[in-house]
C-alpha positions as CSV (number, residue, x, y, z in Angstrom):
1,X,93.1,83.2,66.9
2,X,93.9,87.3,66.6
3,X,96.8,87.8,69.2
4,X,97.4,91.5,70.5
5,X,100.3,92.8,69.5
6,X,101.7,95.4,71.8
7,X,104.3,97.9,72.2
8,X,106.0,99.0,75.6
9,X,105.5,102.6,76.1
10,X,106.9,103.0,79.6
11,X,108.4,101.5,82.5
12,X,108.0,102.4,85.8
13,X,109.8,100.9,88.6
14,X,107.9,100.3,91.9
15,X,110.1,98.6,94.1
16,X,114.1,97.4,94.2
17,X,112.5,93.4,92.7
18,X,109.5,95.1,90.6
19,X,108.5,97.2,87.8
20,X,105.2,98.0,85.9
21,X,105.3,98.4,82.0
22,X,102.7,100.5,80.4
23,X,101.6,98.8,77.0
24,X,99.8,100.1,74.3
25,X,98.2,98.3,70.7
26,X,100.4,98.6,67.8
27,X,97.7,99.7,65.9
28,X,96.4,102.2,68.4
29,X,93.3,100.6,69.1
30,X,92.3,101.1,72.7
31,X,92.2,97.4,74.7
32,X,89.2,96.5,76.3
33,X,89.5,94.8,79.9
34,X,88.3,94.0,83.1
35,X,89.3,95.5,86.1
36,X,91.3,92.3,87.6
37,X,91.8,90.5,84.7
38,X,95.0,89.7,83.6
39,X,97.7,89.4,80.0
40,X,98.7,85.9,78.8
41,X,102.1,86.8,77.2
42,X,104.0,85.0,74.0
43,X,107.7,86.0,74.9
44,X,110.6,83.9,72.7
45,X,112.9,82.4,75.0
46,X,115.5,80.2,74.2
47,X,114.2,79.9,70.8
48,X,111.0,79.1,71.6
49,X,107.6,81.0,73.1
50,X,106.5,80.5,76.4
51,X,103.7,82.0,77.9
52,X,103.1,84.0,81.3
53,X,100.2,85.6,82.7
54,X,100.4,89.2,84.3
55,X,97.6,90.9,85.9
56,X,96.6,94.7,85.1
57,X,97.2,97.1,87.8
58,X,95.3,99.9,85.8
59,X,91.8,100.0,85.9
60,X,89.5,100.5,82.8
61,X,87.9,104.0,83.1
62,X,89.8,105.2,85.6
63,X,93.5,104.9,84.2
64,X,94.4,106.2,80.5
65,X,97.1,103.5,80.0
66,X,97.1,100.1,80.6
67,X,99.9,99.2,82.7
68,X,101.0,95.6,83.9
69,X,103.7,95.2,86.8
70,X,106.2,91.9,87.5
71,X,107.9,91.2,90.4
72,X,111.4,89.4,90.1
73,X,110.5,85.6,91.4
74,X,113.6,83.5,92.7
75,X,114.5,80.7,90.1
76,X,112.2,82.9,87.3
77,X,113.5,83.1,84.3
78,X,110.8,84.6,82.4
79,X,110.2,87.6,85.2
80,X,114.2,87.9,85.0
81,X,114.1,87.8,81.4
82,X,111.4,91.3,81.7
83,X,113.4,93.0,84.2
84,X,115.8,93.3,82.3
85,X,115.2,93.4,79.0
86,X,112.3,95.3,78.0
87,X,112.3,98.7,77.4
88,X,110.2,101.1,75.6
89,X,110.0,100.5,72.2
90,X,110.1,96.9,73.1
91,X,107.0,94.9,71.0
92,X,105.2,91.8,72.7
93,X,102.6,89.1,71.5
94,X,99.9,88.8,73.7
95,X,96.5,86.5,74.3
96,X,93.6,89.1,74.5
97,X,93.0,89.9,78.3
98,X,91.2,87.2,80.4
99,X,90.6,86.0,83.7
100,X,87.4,85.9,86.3
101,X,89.1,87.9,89.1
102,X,86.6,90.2,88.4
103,X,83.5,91.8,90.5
104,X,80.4,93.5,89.1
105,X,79.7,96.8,90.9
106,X,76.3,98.6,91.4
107,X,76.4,102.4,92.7
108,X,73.3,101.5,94.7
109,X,75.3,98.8,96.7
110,X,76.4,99.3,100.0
111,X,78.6,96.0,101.1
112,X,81.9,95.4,102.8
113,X,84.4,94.1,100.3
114,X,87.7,92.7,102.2
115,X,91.0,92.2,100.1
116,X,93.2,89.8,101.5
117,X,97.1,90.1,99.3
118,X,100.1,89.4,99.6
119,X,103.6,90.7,98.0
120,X,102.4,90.8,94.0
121,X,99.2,90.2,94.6
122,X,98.3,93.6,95.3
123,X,98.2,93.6,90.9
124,X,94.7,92.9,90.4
125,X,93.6,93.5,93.8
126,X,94.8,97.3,93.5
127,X,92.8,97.3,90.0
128,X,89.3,96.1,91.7
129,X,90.4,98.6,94.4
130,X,90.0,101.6,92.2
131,X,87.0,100.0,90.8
132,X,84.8,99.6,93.5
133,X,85.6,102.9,95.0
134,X,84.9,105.1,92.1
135,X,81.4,102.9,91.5
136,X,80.0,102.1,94.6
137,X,80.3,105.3,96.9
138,X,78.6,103.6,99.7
139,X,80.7,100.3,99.9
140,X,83.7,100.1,102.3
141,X,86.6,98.5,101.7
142,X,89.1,96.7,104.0
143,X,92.8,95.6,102.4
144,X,95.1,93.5,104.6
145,X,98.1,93.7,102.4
146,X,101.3,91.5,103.4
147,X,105.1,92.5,103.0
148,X,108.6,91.5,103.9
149,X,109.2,95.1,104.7
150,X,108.3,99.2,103.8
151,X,110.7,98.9,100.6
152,X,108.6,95.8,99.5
153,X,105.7,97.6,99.2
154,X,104.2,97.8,95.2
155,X,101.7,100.9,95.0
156,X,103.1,102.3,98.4
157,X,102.1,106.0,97.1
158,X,98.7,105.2,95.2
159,X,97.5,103.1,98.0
160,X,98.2,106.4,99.7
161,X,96.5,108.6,97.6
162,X,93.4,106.4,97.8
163,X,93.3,106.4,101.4
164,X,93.7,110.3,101.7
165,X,90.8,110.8,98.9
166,X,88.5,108.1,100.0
167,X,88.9,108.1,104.0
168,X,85.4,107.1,104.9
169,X,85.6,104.2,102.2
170,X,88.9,102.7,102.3
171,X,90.7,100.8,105.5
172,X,94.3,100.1,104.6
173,X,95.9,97.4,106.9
174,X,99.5,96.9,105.6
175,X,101.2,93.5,107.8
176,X,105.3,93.7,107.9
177,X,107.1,90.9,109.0
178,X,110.2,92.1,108.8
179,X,109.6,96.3,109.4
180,X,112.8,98.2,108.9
181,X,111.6,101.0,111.5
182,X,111.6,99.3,115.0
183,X,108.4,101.0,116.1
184,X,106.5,99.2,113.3
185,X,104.9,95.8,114.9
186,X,106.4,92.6,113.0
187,X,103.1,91.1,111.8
188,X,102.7,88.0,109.6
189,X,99.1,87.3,108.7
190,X,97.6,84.1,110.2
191,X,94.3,81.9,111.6
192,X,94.3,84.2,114.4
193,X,95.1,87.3,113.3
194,X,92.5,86.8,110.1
195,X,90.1,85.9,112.5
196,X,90.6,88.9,114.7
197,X,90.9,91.6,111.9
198,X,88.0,90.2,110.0
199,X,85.8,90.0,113.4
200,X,86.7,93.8,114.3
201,X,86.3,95.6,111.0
202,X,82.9,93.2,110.3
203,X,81.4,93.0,113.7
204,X,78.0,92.3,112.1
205,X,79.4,89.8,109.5
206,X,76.8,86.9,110.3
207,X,73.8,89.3,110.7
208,X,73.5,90.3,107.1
209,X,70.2,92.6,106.6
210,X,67.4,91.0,104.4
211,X,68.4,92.3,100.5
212,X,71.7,93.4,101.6
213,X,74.7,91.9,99.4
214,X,76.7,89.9,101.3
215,X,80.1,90.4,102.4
216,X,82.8,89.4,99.8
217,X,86.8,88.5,100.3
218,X,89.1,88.7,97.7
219,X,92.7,86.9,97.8
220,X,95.4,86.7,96.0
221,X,98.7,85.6,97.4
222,X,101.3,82.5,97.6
223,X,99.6,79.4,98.0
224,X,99.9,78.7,101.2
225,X,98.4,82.5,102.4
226,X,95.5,81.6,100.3
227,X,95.0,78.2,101.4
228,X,95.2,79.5,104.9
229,X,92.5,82.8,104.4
230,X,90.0,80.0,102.6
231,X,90.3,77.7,105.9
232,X,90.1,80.2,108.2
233,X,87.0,82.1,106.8
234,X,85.0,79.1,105.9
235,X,85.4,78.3,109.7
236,X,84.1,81.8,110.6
237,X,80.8,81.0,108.7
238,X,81.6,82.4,105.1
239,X,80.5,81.1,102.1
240,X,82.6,79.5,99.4
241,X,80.7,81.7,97.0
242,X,81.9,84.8,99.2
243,X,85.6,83.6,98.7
244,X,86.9,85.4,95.2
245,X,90.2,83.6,94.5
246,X,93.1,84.4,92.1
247,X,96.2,82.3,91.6
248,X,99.9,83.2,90.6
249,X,101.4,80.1,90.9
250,X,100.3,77.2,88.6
251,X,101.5,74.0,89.7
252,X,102.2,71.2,87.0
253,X,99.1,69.2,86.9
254,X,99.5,64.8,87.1
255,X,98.1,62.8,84.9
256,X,94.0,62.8,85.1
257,X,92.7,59.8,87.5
258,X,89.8,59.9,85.6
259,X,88.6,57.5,84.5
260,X,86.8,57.6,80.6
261,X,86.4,54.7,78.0
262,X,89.5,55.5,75.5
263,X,87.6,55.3,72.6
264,X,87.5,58.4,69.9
265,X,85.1,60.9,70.3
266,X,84.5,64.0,68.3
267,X,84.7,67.2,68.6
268,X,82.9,70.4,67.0
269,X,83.9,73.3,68.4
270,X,83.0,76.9,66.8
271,X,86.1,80.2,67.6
272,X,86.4,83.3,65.7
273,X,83.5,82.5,63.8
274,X,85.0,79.0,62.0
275,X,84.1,75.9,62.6
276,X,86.7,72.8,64.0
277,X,85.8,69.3,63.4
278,X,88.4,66.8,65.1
279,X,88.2,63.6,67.1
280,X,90.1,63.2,71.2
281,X,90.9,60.2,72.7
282,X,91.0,59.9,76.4
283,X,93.9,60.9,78.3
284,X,94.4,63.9,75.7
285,X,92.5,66.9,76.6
286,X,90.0,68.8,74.4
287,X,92.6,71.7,74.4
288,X,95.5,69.9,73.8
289,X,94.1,67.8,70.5
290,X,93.2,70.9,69.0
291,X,96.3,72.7,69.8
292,X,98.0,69.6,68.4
293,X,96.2,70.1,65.0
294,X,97.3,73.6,64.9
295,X,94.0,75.0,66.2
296,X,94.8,78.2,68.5
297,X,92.7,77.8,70.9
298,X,93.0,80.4,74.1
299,X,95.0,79.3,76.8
300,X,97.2,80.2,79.5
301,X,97.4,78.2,82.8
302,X,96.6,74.5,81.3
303,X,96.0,73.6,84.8
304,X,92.3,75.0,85.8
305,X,93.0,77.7,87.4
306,X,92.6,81.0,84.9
307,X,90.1,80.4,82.8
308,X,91.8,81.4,80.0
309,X,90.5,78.3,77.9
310,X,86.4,78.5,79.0
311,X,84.0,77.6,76.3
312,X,80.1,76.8,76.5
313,X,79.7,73.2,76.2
314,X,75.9,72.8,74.2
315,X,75.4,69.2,74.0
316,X,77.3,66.6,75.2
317,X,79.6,65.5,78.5
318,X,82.5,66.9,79.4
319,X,84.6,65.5,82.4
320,X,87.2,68.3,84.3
321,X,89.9,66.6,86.4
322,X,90.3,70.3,88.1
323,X,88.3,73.2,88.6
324,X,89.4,76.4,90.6
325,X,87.8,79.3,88.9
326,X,84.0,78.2,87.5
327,X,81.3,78.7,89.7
328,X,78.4,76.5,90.3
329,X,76.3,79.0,88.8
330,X,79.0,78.8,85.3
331,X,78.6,74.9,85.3
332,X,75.0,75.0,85.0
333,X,75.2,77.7,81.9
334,X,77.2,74.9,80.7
335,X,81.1,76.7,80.9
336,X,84.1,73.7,80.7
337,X,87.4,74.4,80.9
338,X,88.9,72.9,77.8
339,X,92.3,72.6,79.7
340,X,91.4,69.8,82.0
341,X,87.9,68.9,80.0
342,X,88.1,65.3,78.4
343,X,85.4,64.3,76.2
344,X,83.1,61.7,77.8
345,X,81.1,61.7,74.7
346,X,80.8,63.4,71.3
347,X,80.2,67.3,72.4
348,X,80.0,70.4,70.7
349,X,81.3,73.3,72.2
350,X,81.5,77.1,71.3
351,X,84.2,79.8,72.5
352,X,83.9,83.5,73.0
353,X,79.9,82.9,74.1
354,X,78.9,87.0,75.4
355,X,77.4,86.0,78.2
356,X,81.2,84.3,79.5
């Protein structure tokens, strides 16, 4: 597959634990992303290359630099490794962009968009933040955002700078629990406090007018925040389908339960305009045959939760032990991801379809 190859330009530090590094081409050749989407990074580490998604905090359109930030994670080597090694002038290998943290926005909408973050997560969430507000002048937006304290906060001046320019669009609800300044109230985000910000700033949340886009939440925290906003609104009414989701932590998957007669079956798979031919034999994913034949394949997570690895499936069955980024809506259009997909039968499958 063609990799990016890309060149540190700048680096920019946002907190005491975080820094963003702006990252051009090495050819020059602008990058074309996604607001929200993130870079799957080849970094050589202990003589070998290990890979590590980052999300974009620049937006497309909006920012002339793409820019990604990392935040120091206890017991991270690779986000250690960053910090303090790369500089400008430093080169990187790099899966094109990817990811479905995305949202399509319509200058004729008028919807309430919540973002519900935490610590790093503000990355892609600040990059669909400048999105929405620059297209869609009559959607409002409501961020809880979730810190240890004010020194822990990444984008503390551009979140300002949107809420001085956009004051009738933007609600900015920064949650402390640990404020320096003894005025501030310690506030950790919870059931009840979800509950109660949500039901003030979307009083009419369950009397949605007739042709009027729903409301939409998008999270992306620790786990356990996530698991906790996902509980709480389904409670309140929401819709799965209203519940945008982005992980950071990828959890090492167990060996699939499922169940499929280990037999061979084979695989034809079309990338980069070439054509793959190769048989898989239950429990070996369709990923992980080809990537043991030396077939680069996209990939990031490995555990269903990026999307990194989607292809069309166009005839055939494909089982997934795990699924936390395709929609119904992608499963009928046939999308698999190849990460967790097993071949149930012969199947033939085709990556880098437009309409993905």
């Amino acid at each position: 597959m063609e990799f990016l190859e890309l060149i540190v330009k700048e680096v920019v530090p946002e907190t005491k634990e975080a820094k963003s590094y702006v990252l051009e081409s090495s050819d020059g050749e602008p990058i074309r992303y996604e607001a929200g989407q993130f870079l799957t990074l080849i970094i050589e580490f202990n003589g070998h290359d290990v890979r590590r998604s980052y999300s974009m905090g620049s937006t497309p359109g909006i920012d002339e630099r793409l820019f990604i930030t990392v935040k120091r994670k206890e017991n991270g080597e690779i986000s250690r490794h960053i910090l303090e090694h790369w500089v400008p002038g430093t080169r990187v290998k790099a899966v094109p962009p990817s990811g479905r943290f995305t949202i399509t926005t319509d200058p004729l909408h008028q919807r309430h968009i919540f973002f519900l973050t935490a610590g790093s997560g503000i990355v892609p969430v600040f990059s669909l933040i400048k999105s929405v507000l620059a297209s869609e002048p009559r959607t409002h937006i409501t961020m809880l955002y979730q810190n240890h304290d004010e020194t822990t906060i990444i984008y503390h001046r551009e979140l300002q700078l949107l809420e001085e320019r956009y004051p009738e669009q933007f609600t900015r609800i920064d949650l402390l629990s640990h404020p320096l300044l003894h005025e501030l109230p310690s506030r950790r985000l919870n059931n009840g406090l979800l509950e109660q910000l949500v039901g003030y700033h979307e009083p009419g949340a369950f009397q949605q007018q007739r042709n009027k886009p729903p409301t939409l939440f998008y999270t992306c925290g620790p786990p356990a925040f996530m698991r906790m906003a996902q509980f709480t609104l389904r409670l309140m009414g929401y819709e799965e389908e209203q519940i945008i989701k982005e992980h950071f932590t990828i959890p090492v998957l167990p060996p699939p339960a499922l169940i499929i007669d280990p037999q061979p079956r084979k695989v034809l798979l079309r990338f980069n305009k070439k054509e793959y031919e190769y048989e898989v034999v239950y429990p070996t994913s369709i990923l992980q045959a080809a990537l043991d034949l030396h077939i680069e394949l996209p990939y990031s997570c490995k555990a269903g939760r990026c999307a990194t690895c989607t292809a069309k499936c166009l005839s055939g069955d494909v089982k997934m032990t795990n699924n936390e980024v395709l929609t119904e809506k992608d499963m009928e259009r046939g999308l698999v991801l190849t990460c967790v997909g097993y071949a149930a039968s012969d199947v033939r499958l085709e990556f880098g379809d437009p309409d993905m």
